[in-house]
C-alpha positions in Angstrom: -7.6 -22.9 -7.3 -4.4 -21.0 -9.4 -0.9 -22.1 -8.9 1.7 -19.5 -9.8 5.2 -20.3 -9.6 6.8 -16.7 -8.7 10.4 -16.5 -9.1 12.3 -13.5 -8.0 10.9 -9.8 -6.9 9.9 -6.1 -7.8 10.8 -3.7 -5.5 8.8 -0.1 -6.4 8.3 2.9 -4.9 5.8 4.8 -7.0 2.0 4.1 -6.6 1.6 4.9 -10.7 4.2 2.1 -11.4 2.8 -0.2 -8.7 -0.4 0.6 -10.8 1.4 -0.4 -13.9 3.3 -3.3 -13.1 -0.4 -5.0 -12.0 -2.2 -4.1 -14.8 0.5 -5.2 -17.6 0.1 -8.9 -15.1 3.7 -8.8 -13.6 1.8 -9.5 -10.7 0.0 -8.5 -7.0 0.2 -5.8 -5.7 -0.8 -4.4 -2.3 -2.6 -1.1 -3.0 -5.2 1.4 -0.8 -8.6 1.4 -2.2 -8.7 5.2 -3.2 -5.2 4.6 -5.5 -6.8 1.8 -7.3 -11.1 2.6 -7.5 -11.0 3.7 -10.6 -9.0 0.8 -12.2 -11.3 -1.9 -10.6 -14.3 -0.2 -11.2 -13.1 0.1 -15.3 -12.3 -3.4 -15.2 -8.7 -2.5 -15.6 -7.9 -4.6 -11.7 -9.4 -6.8 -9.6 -9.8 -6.9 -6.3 -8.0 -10.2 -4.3 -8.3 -11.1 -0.8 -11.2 -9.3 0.0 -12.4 -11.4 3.1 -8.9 -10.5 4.9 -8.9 -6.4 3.8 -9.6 -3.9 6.4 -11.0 -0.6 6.6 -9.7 1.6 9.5 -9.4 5.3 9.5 -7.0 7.9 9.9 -3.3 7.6 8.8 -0.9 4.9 8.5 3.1 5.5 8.9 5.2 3.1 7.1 8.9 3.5 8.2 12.6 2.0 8.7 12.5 1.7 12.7 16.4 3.0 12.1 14.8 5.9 11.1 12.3 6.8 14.3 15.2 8.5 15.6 15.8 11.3 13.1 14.5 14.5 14.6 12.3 15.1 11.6 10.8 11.7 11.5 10.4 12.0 15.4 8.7 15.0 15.2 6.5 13.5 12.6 5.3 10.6 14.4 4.9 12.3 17.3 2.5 14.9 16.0 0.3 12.6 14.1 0.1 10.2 17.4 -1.3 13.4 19.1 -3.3 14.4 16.4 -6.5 12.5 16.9 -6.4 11.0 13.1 -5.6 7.0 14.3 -1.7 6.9 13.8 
């Protein structure tokens, strides 16, 4: 069993520095598998929590529910809901 004492947080919003902050061991980071392949496979990552990842297809939205209501986010949503791809 490891015990880390975590104090405090990162806040990111780049993939590459996501990337970078977990291989220089700052810590965890919550990744999709294509992003992040290469770095596990050169030994660069590991992969954590396996038995509780999930494969699904099609897209996945990530927004600020205060947002759903801008026209262009709307719109966005709403097309990818009726486009078949799992949204």
């Amino acid at each position: 069993m490891i015990s880390v004492d975590a104090r405090g947080s990162l806040i990111l919003n780049s993939t590459v520095a996501v990337i970078r902050a977990a291989r220089d061991g700052i810590g965890l980071s919550c990744l999709v598998g294509p992003n992040v392949d290469d770095e596990i496979a050169e030994g660069h990552l590991a992969s954590v929590l396996d038995d509780f990842a999930c494969e699904r297809p099609g897209y996945f939205l990530y927004f600020n529910r205060a947002n759903a209501s801008i026209k262009a986010v709307r719109t966005f949503i709403d097309f990818m809901r009726g486009s078949g791809t799992g949204c």
